[in-house]
KOLKOL-369636 format. One record per residue (C-alpha): residue in three letters; x, y, z. Coordinates in nm, 2 decimals, m for minus. Layout:
! KOLKOL-369636
{resn = ALA | xx = X | yy = Y | zz = Z}
...
! end
This chain:
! KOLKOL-369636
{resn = UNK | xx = 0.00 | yy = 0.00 | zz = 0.00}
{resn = UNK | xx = 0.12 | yy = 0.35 | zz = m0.09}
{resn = UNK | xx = 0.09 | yy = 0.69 | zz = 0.13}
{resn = UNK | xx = 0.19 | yy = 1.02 | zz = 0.14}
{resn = UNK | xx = 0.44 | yy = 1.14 | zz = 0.35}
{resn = UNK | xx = 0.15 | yy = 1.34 | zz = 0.52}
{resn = UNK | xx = m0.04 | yy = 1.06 | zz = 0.53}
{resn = UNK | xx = 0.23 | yy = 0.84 | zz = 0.66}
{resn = UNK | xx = 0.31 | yy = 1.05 | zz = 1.01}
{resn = UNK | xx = m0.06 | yy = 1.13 | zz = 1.07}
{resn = UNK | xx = m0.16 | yy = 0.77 | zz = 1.05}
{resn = UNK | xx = 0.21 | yy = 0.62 | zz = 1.15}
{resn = UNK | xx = 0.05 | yy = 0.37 | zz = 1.41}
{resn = UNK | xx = m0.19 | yy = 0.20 | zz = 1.14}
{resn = UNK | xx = 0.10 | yy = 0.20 | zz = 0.89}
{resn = UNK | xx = 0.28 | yy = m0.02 | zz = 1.17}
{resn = UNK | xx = m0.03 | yy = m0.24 | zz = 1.23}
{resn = UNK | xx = 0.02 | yy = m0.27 | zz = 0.85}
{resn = UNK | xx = 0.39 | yy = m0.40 | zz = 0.86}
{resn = UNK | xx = 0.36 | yy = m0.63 | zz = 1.17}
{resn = UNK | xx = 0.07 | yy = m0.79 | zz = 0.92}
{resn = UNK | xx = 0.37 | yy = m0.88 | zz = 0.70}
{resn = UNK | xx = 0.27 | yy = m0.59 | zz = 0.46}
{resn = UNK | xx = 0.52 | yy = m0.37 | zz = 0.28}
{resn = UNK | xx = 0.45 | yy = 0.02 | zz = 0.33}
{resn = UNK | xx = 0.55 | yy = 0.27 | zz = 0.07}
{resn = UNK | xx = 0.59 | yy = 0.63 | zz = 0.14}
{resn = UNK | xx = 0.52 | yy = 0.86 | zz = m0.18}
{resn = UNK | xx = 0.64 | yy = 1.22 | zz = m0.21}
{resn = UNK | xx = 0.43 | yy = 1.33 | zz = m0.49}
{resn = UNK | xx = 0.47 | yy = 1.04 | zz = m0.73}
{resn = UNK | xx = 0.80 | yy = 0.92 | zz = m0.60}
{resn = UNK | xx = 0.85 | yy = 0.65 | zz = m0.39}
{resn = UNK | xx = 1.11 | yy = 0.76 | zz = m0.13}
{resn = UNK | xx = 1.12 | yy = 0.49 | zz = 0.18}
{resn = UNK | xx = 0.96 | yy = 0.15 | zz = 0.20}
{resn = UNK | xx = 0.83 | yy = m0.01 | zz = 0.54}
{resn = UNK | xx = 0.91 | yy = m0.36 | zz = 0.57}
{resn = UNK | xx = 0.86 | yy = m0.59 | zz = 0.88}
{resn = UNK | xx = 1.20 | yy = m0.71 | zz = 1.04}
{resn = UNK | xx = 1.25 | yy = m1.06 | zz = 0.98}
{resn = UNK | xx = 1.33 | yy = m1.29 | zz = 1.30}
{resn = UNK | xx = 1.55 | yy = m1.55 | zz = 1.30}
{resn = UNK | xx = 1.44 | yy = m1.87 | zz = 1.32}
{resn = UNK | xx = 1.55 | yy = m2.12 | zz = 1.60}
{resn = UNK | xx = 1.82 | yy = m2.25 | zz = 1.38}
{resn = UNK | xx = 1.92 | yy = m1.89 | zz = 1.28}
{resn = UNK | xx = 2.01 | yy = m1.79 | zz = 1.65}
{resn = UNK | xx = 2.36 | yy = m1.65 | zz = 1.66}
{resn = UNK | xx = 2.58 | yy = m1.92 | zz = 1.85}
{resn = UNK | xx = 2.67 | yy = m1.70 | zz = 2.10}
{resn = UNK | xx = 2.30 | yy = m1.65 | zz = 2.25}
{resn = UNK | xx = 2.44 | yy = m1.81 | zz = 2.51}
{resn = UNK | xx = 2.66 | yy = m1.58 | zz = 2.65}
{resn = UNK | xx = 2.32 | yy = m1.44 | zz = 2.79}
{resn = UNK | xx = 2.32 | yy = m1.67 | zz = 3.03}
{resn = UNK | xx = 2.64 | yy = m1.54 | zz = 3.22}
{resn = UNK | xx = 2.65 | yy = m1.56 | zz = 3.58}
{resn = UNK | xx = 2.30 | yy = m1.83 | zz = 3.57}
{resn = UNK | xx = 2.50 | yy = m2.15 | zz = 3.46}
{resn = UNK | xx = 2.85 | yy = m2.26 | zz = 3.56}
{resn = UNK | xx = 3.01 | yy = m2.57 | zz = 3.46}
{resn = UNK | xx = 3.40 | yy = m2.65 | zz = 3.52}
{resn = UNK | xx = 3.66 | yy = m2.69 | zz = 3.23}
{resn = UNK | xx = 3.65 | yy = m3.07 | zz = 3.19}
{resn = UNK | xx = 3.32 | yy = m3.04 | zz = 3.01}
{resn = UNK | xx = 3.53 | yy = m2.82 | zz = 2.74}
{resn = UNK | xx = 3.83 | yy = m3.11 | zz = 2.78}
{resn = UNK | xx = 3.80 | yy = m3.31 | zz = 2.45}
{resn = UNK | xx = 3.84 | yy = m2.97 | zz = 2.26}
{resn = UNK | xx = 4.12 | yy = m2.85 | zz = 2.10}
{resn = UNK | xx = 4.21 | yy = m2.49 | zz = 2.10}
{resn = UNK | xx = 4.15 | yy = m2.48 | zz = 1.74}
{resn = UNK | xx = 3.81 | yy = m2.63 | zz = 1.80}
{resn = UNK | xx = 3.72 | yy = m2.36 | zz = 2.08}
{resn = UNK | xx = 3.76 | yy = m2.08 | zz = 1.77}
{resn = UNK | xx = 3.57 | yy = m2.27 | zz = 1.55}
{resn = UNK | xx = 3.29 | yy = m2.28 | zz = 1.77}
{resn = UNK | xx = 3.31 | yy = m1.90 | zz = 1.84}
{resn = UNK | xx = 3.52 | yy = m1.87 | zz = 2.16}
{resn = UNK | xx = 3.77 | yy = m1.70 | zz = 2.01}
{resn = UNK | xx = 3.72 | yy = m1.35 | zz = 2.20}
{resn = UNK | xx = 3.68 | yy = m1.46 | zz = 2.56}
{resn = UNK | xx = 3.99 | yy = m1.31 | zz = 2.69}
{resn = UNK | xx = 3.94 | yy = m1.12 | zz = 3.04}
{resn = UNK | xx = 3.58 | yy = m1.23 | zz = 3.09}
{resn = UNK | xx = 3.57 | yy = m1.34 | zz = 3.41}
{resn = UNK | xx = 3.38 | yy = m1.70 | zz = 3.52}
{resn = UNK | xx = 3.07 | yy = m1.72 | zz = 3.66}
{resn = UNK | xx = 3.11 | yy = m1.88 | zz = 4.01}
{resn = UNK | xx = 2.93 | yy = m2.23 | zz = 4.07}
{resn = UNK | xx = 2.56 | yy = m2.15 | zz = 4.24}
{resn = UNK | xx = 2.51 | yy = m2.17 | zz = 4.54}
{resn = UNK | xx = 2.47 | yy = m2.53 | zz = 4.68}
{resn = UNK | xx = 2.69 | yy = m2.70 | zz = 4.45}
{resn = UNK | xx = 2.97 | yy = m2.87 | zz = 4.51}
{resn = UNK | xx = 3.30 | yy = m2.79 | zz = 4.35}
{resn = UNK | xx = 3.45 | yy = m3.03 | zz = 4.14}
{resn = UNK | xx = 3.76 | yy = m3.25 | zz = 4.28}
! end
């Protein structure tokens, strides 16, 4: 659908509506197009950058023998390749530290 730019910031919130439908949004200054409203595309569950899990710092702890069988090479392959300085999370509470 195609709007003026008047159009397009007096009715701004139904031109959103219109995006978040999956719709495309053109705004028109006289009869040139000059921006286009798309919806954001999420990533899928097999999209999900591999280091999502550095969100869960300082909730989970495990101790280096679960990294053992790895290689230093490996470790960068997989993306942990920029850890330097960051410090450990300590165990939680309750847990018992590994021998």
């Amino acid at each position: 659908m195609a709007y003026t730019v008047h159009q397009a910031k007096t009715q701004f919130s139904r031109l959103l509506k219109e995006v978040e439908a999956g719709k495309e949004v053109i705004v028109m200054r006289g009869k040139k197009p000059v921006a286009k409203l798309v919806p954001v595309e999420q990533p899928g569950k097999e999209e999900l950058p591999f280091r999502l899990l550095g969100a869960y710092r300082g909730k989970i702890a495990f101790d280096d023998s679960a990294l053992a069988p790895a290689t230093d090479e490996d470790l960068i392959e997989m993306g942990f390749d920029d850890l330097a300085g960051v410090p450990l999370a300590p165990p939680p509470a309750g847990n018992v530290e590994p021998k």
